[in-house]
One Martini backbone bead per residue (centre of mass of N, CA, C, O) as a GRO file, in nm:
protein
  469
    1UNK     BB    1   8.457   5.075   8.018
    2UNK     BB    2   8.564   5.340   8.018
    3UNK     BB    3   8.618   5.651   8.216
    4UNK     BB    4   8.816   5.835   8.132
    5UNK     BB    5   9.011   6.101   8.162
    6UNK     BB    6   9.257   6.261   8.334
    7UNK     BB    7   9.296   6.517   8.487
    8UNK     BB    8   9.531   6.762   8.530
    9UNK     BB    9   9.361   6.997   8.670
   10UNK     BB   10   9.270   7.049   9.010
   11UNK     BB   11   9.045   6.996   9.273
   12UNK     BB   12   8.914   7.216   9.516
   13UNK     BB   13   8.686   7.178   9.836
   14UNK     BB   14   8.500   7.379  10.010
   15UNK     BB   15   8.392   7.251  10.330
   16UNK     BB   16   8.048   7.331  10.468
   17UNK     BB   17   7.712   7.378  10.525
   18UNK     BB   18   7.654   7.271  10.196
   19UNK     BB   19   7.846   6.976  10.255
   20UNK     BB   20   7.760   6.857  10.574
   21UNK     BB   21   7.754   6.549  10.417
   22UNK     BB   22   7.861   6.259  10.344
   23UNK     BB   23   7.714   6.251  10.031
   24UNK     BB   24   7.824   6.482   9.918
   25UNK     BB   25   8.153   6.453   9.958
   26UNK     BB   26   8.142   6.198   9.780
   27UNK     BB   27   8.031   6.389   9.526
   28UNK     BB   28   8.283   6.575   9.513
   29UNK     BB   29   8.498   6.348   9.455
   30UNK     BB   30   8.364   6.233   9.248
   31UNK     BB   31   8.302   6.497   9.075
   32UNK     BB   32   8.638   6.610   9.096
   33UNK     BB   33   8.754   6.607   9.396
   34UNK     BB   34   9.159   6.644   9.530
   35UNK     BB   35   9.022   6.841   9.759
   36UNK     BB   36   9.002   6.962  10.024
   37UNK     BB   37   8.876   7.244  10.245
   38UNK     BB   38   8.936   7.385  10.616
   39UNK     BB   39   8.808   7.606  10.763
   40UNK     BB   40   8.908   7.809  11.066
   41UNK     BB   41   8.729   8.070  11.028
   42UNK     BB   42   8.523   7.855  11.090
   43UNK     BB   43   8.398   7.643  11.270
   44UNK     BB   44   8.479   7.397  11.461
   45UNK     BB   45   8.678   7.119  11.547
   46UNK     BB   46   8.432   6.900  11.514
   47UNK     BB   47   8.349   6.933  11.250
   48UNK     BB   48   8.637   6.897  11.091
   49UNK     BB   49   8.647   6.641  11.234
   50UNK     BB   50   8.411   6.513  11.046
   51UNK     BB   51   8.501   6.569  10.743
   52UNK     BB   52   8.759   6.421  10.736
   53UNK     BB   53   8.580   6.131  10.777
   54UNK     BB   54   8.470   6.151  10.510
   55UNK     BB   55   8.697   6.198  10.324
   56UNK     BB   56   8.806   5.923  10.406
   57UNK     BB   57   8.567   5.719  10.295
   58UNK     BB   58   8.517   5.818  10.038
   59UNK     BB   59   8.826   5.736   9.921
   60UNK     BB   60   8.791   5.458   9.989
   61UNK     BB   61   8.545   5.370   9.807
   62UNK     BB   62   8.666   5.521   9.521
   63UNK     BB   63   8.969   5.509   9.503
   64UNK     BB   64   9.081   5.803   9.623
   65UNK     BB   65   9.310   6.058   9.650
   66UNK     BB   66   9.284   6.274   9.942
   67UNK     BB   67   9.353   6.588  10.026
   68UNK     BB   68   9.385   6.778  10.370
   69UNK     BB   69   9.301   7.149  10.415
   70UNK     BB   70   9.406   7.358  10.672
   71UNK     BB   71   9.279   7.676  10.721
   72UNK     BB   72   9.385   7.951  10.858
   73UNK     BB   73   9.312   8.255  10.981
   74UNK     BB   74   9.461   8.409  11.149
   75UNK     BB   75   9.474   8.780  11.139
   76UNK     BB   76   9.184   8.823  11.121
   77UNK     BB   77   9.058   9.115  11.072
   78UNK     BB   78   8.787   9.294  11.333
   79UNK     BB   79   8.520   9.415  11.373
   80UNK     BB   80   8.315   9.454  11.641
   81UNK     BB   81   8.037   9.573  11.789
   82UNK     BB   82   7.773   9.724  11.701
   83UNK     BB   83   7.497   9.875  11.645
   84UNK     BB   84   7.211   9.755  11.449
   85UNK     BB   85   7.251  10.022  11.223
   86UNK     BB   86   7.544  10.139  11.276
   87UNK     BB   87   7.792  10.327  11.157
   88UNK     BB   88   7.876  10.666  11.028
   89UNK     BB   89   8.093  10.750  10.820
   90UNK     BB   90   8.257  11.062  10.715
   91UNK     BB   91   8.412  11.222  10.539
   92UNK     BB   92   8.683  11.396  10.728
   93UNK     BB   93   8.646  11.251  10.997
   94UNK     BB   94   8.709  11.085  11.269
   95UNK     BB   95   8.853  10.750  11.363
   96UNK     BB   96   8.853  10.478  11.629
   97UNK     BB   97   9.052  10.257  11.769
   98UNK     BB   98   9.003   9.950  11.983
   99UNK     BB   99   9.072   9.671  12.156
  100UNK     BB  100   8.738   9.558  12.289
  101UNK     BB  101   8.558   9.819  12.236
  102UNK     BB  102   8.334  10.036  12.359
  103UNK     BB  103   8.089  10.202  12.186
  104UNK     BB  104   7.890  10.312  12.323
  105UNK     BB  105   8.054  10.427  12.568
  106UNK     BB  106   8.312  10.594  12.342
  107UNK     BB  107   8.315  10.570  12.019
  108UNK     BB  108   8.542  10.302  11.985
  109UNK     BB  109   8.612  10.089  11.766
  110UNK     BB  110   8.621   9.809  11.738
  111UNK     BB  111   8.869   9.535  11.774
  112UNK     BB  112   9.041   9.155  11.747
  113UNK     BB  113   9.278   9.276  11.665
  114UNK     BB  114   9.581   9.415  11.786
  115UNK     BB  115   9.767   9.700  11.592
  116UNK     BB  116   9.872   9.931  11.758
  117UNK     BB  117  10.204   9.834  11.703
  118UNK     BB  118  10.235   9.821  11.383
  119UNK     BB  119  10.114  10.065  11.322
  120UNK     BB  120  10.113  10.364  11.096
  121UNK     BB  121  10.163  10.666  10.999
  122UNK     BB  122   9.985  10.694  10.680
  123UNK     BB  123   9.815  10.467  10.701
  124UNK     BB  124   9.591  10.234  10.590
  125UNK     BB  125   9.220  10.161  10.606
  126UNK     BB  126   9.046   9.880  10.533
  127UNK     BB  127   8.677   9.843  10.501
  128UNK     BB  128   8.477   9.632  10.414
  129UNK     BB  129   8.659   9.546  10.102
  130UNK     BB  130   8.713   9.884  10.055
  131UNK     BB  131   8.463  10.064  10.096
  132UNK     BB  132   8.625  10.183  10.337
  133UNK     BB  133   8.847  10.469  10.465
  134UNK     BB  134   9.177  10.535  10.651
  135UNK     BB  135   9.395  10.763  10.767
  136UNK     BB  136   9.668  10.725  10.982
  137UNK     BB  137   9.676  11.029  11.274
  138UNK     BB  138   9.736  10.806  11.508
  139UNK     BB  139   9.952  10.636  11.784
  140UNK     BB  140   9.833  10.540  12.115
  141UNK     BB  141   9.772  10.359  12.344
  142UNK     BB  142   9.596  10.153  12.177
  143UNK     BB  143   9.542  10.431  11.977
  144UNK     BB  144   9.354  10.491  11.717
  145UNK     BB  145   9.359  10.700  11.427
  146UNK     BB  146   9.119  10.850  11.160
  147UNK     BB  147   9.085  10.945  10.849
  148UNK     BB  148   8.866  10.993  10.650
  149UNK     BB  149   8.811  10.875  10.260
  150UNK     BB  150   8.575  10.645  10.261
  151UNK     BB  151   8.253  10.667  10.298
  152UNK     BB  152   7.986  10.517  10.534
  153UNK     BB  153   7.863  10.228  10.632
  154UNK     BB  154   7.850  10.018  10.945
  155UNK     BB  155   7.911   9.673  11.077
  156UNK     BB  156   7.934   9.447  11.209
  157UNK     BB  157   8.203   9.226  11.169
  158UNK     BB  158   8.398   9.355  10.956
  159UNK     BB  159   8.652   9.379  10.752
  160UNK     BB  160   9.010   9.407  10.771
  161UNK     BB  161   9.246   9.599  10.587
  162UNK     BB  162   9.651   9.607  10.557
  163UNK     BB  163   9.857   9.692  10.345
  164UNK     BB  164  10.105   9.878  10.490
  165UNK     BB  165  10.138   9.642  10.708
  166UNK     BB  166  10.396   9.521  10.920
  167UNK     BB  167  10.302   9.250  11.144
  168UNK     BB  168  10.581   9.123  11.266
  169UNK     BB  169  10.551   8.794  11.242
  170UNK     BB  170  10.231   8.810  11.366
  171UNK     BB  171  10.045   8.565  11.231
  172UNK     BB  172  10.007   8.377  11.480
  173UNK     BB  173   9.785   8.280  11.671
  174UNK     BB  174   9.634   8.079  11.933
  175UNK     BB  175   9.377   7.966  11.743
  176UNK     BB  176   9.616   7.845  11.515
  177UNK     BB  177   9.800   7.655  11.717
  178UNK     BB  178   9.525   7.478  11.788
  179UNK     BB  179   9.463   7.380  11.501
  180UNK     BB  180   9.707   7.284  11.415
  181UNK     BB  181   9.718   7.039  11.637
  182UNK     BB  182   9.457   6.937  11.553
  183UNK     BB  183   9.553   6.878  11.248
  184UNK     BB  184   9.786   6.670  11.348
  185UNK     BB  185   9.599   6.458  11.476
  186UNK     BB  186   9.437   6.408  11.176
  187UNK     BB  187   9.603   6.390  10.919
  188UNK     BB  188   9.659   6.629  10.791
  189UNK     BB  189   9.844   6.711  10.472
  190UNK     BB  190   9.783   7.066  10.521
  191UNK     BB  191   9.876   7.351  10.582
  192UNK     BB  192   9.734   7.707  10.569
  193UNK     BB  193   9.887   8.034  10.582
  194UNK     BB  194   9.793   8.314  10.673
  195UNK     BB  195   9.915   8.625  10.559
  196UNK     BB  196  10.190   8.635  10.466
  197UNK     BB  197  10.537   8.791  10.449
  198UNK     BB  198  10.727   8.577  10.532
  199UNK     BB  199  11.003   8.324  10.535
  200UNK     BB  200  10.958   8.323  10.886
  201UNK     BB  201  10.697   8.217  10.893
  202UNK     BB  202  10.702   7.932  10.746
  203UNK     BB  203  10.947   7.854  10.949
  204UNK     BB  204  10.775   7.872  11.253
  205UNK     BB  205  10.573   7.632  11.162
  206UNK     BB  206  10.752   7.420  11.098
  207UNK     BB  207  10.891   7.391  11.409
  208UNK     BB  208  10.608   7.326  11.518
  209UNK     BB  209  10.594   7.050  11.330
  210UNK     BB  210  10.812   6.900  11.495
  211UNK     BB  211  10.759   6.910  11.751
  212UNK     BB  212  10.454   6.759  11.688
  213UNK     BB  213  10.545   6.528  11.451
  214UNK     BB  214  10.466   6.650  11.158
  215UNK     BB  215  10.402   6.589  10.794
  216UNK     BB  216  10.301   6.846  10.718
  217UNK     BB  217  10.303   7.072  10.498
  218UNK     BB  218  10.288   7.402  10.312
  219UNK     BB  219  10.121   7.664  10.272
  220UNK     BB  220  10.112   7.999  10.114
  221UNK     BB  221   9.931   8.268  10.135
  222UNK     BB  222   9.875   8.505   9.906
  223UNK     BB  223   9.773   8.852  10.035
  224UNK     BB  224  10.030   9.037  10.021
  225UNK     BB  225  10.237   9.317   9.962
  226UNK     BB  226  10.478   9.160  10.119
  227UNK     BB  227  10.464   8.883   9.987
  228UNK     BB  228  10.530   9.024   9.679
  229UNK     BB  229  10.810   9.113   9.788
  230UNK     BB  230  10.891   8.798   9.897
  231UNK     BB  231  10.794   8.558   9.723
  232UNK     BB  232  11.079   8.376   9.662
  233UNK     BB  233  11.111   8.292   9.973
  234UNK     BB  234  10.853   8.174  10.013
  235UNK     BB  235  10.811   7.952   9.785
  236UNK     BB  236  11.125   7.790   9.898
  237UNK     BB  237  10.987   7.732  10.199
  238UNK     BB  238  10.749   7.601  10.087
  239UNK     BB  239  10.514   7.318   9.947
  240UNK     BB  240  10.356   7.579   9.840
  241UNK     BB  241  10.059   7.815   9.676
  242UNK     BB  242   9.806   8.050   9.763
  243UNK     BB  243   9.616   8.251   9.550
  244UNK     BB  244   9.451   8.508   9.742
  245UNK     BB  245   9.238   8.690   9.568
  246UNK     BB  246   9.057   8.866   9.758
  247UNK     BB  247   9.253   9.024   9.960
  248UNK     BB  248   9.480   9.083   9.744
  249UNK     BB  249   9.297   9.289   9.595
  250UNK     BB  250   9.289   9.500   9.811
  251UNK     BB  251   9.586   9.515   9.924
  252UNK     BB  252   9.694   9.542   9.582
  253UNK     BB  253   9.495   9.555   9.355
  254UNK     BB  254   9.339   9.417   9.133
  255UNK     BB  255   9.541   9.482   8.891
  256UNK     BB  256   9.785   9.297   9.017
  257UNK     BB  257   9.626   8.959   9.019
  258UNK     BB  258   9.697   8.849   8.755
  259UNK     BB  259  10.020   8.906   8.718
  260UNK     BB  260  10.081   8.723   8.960
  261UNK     BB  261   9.987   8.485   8.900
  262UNK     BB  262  10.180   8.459   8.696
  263UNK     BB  263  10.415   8.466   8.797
  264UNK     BB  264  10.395   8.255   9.006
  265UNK     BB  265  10.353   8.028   8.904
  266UNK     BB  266  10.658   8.040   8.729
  267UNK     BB  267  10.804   8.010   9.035
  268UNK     BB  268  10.690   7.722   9.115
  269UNK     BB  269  10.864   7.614   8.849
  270UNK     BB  270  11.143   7.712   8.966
  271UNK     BB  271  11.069   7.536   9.262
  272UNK     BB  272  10.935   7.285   9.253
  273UNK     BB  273  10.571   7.418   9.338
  274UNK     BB  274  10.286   7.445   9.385
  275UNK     BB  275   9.971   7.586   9.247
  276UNK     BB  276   9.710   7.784   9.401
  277UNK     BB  277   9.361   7.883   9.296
  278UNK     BB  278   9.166   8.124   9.429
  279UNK     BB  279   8.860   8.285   9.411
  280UNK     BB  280   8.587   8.328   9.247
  281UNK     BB  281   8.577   8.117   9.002
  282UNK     BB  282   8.257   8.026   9.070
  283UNK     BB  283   8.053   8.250   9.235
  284UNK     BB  284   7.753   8.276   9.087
  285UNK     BB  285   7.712   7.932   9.233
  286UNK     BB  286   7.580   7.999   9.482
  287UNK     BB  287   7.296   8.093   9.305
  288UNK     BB  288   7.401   7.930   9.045
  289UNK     BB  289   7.375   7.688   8.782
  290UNK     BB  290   7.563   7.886   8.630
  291UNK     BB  291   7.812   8.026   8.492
  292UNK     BB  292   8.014   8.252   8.377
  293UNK     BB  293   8.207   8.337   8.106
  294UNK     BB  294   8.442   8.453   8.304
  295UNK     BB  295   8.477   8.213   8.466
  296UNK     BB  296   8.579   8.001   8.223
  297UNK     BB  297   8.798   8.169   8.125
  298UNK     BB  298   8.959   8.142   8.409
  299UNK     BB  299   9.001   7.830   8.439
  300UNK     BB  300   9.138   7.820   8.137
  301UNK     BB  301   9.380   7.979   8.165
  302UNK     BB  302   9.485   7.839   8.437
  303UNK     BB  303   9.561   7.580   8.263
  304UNK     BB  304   9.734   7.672   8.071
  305UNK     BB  305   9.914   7.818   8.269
  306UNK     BB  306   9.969   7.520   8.444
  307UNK     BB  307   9.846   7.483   8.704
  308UNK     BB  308   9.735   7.249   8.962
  309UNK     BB  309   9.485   7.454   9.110
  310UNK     BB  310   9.149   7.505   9.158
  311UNK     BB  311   8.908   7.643   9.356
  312UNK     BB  312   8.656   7.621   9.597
  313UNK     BB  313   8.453   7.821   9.825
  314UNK     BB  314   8.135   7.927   9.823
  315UNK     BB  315   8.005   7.704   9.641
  316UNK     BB  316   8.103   7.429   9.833
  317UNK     BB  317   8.011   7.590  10.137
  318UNK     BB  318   7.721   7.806  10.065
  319UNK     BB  319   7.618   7.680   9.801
  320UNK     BB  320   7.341   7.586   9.619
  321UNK     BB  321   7.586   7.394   9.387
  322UNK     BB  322   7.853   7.222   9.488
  323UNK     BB  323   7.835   6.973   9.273
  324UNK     BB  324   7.762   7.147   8.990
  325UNK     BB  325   8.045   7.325   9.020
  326UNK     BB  326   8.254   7.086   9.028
  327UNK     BB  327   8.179   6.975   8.716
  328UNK     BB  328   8.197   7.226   8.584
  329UNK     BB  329   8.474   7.237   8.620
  330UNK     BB  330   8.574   6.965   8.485
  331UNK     BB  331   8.471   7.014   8.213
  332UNK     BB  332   8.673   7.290   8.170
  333UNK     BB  333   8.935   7.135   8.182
  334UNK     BB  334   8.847   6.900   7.969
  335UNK     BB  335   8.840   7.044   7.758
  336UNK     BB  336   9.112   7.263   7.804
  337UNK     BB  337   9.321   6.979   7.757
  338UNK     BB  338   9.228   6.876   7.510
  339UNK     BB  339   9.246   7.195   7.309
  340UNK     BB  340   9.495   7.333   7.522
  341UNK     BB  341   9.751   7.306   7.649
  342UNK     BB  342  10.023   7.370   7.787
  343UNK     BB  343  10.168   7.717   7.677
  344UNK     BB  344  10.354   7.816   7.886
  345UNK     BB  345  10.639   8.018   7.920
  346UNK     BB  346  10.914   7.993   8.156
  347UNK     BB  347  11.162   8.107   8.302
  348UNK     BB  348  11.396   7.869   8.329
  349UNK     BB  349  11.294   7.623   8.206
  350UNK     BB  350  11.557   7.460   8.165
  351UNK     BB  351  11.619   7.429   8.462
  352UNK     BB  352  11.379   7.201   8.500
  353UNK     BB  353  11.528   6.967   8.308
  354UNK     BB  354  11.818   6.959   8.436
  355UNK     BB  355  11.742   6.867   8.739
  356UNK     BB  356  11.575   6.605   8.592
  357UNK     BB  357  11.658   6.453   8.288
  358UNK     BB  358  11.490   6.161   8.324
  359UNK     BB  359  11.177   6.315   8.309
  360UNK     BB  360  11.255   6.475   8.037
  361UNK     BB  361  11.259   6.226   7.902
  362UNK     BB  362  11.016   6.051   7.957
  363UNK     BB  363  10.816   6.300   7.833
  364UNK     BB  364  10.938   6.334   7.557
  365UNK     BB  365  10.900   6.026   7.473
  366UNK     BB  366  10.542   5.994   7.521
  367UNK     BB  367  10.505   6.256   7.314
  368UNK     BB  368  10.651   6.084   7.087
  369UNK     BB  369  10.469   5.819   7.106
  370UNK     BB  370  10.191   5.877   7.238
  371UNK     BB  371  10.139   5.801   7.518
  372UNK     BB  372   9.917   5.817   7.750
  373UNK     BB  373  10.119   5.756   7.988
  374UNK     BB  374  10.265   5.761   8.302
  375UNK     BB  375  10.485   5.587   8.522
  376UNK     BB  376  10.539   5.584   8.868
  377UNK     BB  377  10.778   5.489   9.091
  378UNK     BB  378  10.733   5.583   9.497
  379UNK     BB  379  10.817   5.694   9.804
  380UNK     BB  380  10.852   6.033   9.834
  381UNK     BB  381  10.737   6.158   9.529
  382UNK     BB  382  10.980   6.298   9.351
  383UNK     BB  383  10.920   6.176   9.079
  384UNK     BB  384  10.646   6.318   9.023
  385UNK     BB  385  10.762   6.625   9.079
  386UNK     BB  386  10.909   6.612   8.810
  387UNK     BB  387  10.721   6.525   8.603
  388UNK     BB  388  10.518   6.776   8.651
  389UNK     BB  389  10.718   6.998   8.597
  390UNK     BB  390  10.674   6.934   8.281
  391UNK     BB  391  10.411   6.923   8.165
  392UNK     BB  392  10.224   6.690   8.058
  393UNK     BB  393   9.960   6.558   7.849
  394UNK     BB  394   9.977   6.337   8.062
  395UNK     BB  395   9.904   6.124   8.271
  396UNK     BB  396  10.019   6.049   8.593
  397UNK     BB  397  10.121   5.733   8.747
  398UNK     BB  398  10.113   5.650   9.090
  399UNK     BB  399  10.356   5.401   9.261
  400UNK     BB  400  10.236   5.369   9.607
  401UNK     BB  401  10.344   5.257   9.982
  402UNK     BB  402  10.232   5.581  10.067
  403UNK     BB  403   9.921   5.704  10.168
  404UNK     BB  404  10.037   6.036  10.189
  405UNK     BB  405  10.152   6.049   9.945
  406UNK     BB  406   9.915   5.987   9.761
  407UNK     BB  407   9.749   6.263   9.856
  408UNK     BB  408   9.913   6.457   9.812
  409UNK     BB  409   9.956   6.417   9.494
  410UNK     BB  410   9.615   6.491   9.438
  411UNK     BB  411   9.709   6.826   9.361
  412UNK     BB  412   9.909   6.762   9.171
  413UNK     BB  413   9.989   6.787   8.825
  414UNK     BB  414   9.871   6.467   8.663
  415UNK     BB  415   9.825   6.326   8.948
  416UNK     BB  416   9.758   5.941   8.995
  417UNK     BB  417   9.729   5.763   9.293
  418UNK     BB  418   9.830   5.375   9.392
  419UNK     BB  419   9.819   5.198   9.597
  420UNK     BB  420  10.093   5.000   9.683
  421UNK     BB  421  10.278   4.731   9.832
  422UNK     BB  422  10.414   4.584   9.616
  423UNK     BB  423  10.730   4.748   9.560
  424UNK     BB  424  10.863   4.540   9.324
  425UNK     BB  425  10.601   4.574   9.153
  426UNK     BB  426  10.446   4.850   9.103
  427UNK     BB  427  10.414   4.923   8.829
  428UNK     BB  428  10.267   4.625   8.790
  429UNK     BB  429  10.052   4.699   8.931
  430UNK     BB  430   9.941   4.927   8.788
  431UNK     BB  431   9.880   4.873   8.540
  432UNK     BB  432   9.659   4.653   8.617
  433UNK     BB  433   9.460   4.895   8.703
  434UNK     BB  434   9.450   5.065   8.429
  435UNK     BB  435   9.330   4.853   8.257
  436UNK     BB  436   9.071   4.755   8.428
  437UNK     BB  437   8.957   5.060   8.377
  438UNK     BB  438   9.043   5.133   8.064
  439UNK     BB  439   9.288   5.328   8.072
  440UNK     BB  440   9.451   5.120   7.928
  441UNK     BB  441   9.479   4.974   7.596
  442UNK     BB  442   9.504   4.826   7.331
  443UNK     BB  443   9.809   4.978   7.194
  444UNK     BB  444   9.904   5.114   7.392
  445UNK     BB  445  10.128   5.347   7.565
  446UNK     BB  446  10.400   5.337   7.830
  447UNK     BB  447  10.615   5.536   8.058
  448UNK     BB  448  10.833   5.434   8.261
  449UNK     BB  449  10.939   5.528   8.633
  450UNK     BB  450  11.247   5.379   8.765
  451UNK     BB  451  11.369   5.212   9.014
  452UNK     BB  452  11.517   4.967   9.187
  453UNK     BB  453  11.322   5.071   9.444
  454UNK     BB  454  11.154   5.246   9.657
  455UNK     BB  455  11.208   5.102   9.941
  456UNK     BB  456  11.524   5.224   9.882
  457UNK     BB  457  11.539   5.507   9.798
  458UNK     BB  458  11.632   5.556   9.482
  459UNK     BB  459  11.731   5.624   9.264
  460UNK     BB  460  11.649   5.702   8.962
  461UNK     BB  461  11.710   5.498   8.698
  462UNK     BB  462  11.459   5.445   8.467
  463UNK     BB  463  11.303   5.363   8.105
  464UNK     BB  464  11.024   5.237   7.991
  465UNK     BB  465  10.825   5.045   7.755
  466UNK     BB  466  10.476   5.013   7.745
  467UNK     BB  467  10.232   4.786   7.608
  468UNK     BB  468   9.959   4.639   7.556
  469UNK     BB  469   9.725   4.343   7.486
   0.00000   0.00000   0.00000
């Protein structure tokens, strides 16, 4: 009895404490997730390679290749402690700010990452995710000064959002550092770099990651205004990008956050890198078995509009029913690429065919032959990611010797890869997986596209038509 067809728009899951557990982790990728994410702003380093340990053990266990992205903390500003009932900000009342001060004893709100080099006067402080506001009316000697502009109570250990700051390059903490390195021992897949402002951030990580002997790749998180005024440089610098929606709209404005969204996708397409969609995707999950409709709808339009992957952050890392959350997406993607397929066209899309001309021949083949799938042999993924720029409706078999290159592609837009040994017949042996799973029945057709051999690292030039029989 066939599996049923593989979803073309991938699933990733942050694992945290609702998630703790080899049992759990394995039923989050039986039931649809095609990457894990390890936030590093919580829980020790030993935690998270407990869970690397998971989610290898899964994937070898269900043969499914699966991504494991280190989500990095960055700069993430937040208050120290305050009194236990909190401190009340008043309109028009002066608030000073200055790094791990003690309130009790001066009166001025402690802060855990120093930005008072940074800030400049005129900007705002946006705190508690833009609940409370101040105006910056002076910075001198590592003190802040600001005029309150929407009070209310505050309370230890709040998120600072700096929407106007530009923080200098100086985006990786000591132990950002730190995560990175135990991040490249454990062979982890992606390394997310959070706060991102500029293509030279994303450059300072990569000679890191060189120095480290690591072949991590690098997602670039968007999540500031400086981001999306550098957009195109970033995206062309990194080896992918996450919207990550819940900062992006405090510092950039909710109202920014659609619009960019697709933006975003459509230049993804443009510099052929993947694109995930992060935060809030089906947030109700945390604490309910069932979404709302307009998360639902959230998931559908992104499926649409082409992205690579959607993401759950609080559903399946802190939330009561993070299988469940799962399964829900994955429903929700295989219906809505079932009866919509992706329709969006953006700028650029000839150059997308232009640069890869075999792959969108391909493409465009198995769609008039009407083919199950596409079947790619490849060794350093790149037939793939040609394939996938294309965004076929139909799922590319990826037929690889490097079982790093699987997991990398296992975030990637219609991409299931199958770990091949023998380079020589690698198609012919993915064939022989999928007809075996009853993924491809007789009289079905696939489209090959392969070169000399993976092996010999060779450019692409074949595409031939198999029939099963």
């Amino acid at each position: 009895m066939s599996k049923g067809p593989f979803k073309q728009t991938k699933i990733i899951a942050s694992l945290g404490p609702a998630s703790d557990s080899p049992k759990i982790v394995e039923q989050l990728i039986a039931s649809g997730a095609n990457g894990v994410r390890l936030s590093f702003s919580h829980g020790f380093q030993a935690e998270h390679g407990q869970r690397i340990v998971w989610a290898r053990a899964a994937s070898r266990k269900l043969n499914k290749p699966v991504a494991v992205i280190a989500d990095l903390q960055g700069p993430k500003i937040r208050l120290g402690d305050l009194p236990p009932d909190g401190v009340e900000l008043k309109v028009g009342s002066d608030v000073r700010f200055a790094y791990r001060a003690d309130y009790e004893k001066t009166g001025i709100l402690p802060i855990q990452y120093d930005f008072s080099k940074n800030i400049k006067v005129g900007e705002i402080i946006y705190m508690w995710d833009g609940k409370l506001q101040a105006h910056v009316t002076a910075v001198r000697d590592g003190l802040i000064t600001a005029q309150v502009v929407v009070g209310g109570r505050l309370t230890s250990r709040k998120g600072i959002n700096l929407p106007d700051t530009d923080l200098g390059g100086d985006i990786m903490t000591t132990k950002d550092l730190l995560d990175v390195k135990y991040a490249a021992s454990q062979d982890c897949d992606y390394i997310a770099l959070s706060f991102v402002q500029r293509a030279a951030d994303v450059e300072r990580l990569r000679k890191y990651l060189r120095k480290l002997g690591s072949d991590m790749q690098i997602i670039a998180k968007i999540e500031t205004p400086m981001a999306l005024k550098n957009i195109d440089e970033i995206i062309q610098a990194s080896d992918g990008v996450m919207v990550a929606r819940g900062d992006l709209a405090i510092e950039a404005g909710a109202e920014v956050v659609p619009v960019m969204q697709r933006k975003i996708t459509g230049l993804t397409r443009k510099y052929r890198k993947f694109v995930i969609i992060a935060t809030q995707m089906m947030a109700s999950m945390v604490d309910s078995p069932i979404p709302t409709r307009a998360e639902v709808s959230d998931i559908a339009t992104a499926a649409i509009t082409g992205v690579d992957c959607v993401m759950l952050s609080d559903e399946t890392n802190n939330g009561k029913y993070p299988v469940e959350a799962v399964k829900t997406m994955k429903r929700v993607l295989a219906y809505t690429e079932e009866n919509m397929p992706v329709t969006a066209v953006y700028a650029d899309q000839e150059g997308v065919a232009a640069r890869a001309p075999l792959s969108a021949a391909a493409v465009t083949l198995a769609h008039t032959l009407g083919a199950a799938m596409l079947i790619a042999e490849t060794k350093s993924g790149e037939t793939a990611l040609n394939l996938s720029d294309m965004r076929p409706t139909v799922p590319i078999i990826v037929a690889t010797p490097d079982h790093r290159v699987a997991q990398k592609l296992a975030i990637v837009y219609a991409c299931r890869s199958y770990y091949i040994k023998n380079t020589k017949m690698a198609a012919s042996e993915a064939i022989k997986l999928v007809e075996k799973e009853k993924r491809l029945v007789k009289g079905q057709k696939a489209v090959l596209v392969y070169g000399y051999g993976p092996e010999h690292g060779s450019m692409t030039d074949t595409i031939r038509i198999y029939e099963a029989n």
